[in-house]
C-alpha positions as CSV (number, residue, x, y, z in Angstrom):
1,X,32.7,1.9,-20.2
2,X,29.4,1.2,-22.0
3,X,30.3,-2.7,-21.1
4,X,30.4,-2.0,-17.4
5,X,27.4,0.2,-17.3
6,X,25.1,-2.8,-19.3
7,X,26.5,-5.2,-16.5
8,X,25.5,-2.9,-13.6
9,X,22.1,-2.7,-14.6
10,X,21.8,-6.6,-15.4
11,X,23.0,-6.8,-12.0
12,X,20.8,-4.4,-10.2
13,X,18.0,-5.8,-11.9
14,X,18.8,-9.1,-11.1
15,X,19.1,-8.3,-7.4
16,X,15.4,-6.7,-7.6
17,X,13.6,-9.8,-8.9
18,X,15.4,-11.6,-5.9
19,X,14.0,-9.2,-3.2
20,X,11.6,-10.5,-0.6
21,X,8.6,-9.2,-0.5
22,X,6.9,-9.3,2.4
23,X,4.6,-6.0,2.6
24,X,0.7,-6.3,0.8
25,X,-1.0,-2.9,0.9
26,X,-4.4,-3.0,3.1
27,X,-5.2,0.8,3.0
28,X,-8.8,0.7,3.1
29,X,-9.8,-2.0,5.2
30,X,-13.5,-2.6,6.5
31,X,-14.8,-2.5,9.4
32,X,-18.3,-4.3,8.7
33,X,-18.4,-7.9,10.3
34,X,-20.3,-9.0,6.8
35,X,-18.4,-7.6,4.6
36,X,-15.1,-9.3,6.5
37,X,-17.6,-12.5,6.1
38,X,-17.7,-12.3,2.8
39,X,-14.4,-11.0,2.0
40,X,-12.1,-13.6,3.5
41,X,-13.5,-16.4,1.3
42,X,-10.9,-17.9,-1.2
43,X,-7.9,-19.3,-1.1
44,X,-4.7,-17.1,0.5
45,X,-1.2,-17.5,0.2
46,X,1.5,-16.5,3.1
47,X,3.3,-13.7,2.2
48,X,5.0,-13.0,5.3
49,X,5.2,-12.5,9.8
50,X,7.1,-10.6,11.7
51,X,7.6,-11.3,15.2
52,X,8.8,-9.3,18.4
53,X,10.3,-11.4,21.0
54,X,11.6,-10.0,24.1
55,X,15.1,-11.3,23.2
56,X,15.5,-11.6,19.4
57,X,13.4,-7.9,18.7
58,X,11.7,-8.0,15.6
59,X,12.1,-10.9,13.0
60,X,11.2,-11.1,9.3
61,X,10.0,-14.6,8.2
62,X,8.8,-15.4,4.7
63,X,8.4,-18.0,3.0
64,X,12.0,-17.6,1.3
65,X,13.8,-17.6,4.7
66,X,12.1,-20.2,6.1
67,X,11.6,-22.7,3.2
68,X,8.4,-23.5,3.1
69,X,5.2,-22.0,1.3
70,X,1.5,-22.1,3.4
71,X,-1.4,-21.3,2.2
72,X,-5.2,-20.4,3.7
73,X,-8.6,-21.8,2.1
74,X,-11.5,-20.1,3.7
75,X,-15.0,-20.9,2.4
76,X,-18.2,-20.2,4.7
77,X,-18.1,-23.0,7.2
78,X,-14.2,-23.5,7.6
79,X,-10.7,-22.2,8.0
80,X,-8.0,-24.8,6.3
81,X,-4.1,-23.9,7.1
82,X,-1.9,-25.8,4.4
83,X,2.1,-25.8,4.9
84,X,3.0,-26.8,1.6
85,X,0.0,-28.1,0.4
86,X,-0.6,-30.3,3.5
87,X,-3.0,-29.8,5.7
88,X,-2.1,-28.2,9.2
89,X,-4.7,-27.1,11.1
90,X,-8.4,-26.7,10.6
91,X,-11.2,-24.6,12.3
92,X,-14.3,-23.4,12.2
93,X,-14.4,-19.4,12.6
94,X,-16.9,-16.0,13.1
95,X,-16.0,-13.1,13.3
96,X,-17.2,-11.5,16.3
97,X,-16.7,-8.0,18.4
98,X,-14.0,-8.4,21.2
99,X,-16.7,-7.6,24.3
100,X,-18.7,-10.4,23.1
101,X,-15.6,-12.7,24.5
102,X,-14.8,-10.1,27.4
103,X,-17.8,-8.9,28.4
104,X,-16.0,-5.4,28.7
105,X,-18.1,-2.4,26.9
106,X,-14.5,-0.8,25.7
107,X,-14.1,-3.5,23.7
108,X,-14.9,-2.8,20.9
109,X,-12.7,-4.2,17.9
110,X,-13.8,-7.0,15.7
111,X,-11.8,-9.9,16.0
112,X,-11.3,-13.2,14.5
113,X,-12.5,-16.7,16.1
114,X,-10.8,-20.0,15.9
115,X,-13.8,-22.8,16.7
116,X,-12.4,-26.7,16.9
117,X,-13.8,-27.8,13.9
118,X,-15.1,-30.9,16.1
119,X,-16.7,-29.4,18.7
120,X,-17.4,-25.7,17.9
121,X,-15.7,-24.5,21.5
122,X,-13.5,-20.9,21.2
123,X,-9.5,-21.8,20.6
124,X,-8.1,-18.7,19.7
125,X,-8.9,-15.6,18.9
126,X,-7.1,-12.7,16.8
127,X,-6.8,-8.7,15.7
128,X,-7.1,-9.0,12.1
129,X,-7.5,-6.2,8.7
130,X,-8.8,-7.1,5.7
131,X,-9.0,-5.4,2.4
132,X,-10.0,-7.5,-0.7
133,X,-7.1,-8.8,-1.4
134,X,-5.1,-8.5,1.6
135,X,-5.7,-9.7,5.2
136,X,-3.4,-9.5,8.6
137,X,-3.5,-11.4,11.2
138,X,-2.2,-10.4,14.3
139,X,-1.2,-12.6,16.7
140,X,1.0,-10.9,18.7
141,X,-1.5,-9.2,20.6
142,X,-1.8,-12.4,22.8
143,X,0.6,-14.8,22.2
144,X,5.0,-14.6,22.2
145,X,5.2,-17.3,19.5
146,X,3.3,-15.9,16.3
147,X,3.2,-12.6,14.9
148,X,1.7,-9.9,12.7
149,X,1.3,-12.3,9.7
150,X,0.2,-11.2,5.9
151,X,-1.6,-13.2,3.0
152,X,-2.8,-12.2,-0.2
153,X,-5.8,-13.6,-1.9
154,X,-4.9,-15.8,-4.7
């Protein structure tokens, strides 16, 4: 009996180390444009998205289900997007409040700005939250394709 008990917990421990994780804690996150500024320099590492498509509901995609790792250097000019430590996509970015874009006074969230690194003209834009160590990114607020995504600072 003891033999089967020592197996169950090597099991259920095993099991645990091979869980994805996929949730970073952002309980506090700020508010203040400079602070965000300053915050979201460093190098980040994709922890995980999860999409909601009309037809598929919600979808869980990590780096384990998908195969591939991607990483995030920010420093104070540029945004780098690496998928397995090549070079994506690169931008310049501000962080800026919504009615700024939309000229509505409502408006009154702080979002993230994608700038072509080239030319400095708006791309994209996105909801985000940022703690120091954590930062979301939510692109499902205008887009069907990407999601909320999560990165933790290395």
């Amino acid at each position: 009996m003891t033999k089967y008990i020592i197996i169950f917990i090597f099991l259920f421990s095993a099991c645990k180390k091979n869980q994805i994780s996929y949730d970073v804690p952002c309980d506090r996150p700020t508010n203040d444009i400079t602070i965000s500024r300053s915050i979201i320099i460093g190098t980040w590492e994709w922890v995980s998205e999860l999409r909601q498509g009309r037809a598929t509901g919600l979808t869980l995609i990590t780096p384990q289900t998908e195969g591939y790792t991607r990483q995030l250097h920010v420093d104070t000019e540029k945004l780098e997007f690496f998928r397995n430590d090549t070079m994506v996509e690169k931008y310049r970015y501000d962080f800026v409040v919504m009615s700024s874009l939309t000229n509505f006074y409502g408006d009154s969230v702080n979002v993230l700005t994608f700038l072509q690194f080239d030319t400095g003209l708006r791309q994209n834009r996105t909801y985000f939250k940022i703690c120091n160590d954590t930062l979301e990114l939510h692109y499902q607020m205008y887009s069907s394709i990407g999601g909320l995504e999560k990165w933790k600072k290395k």
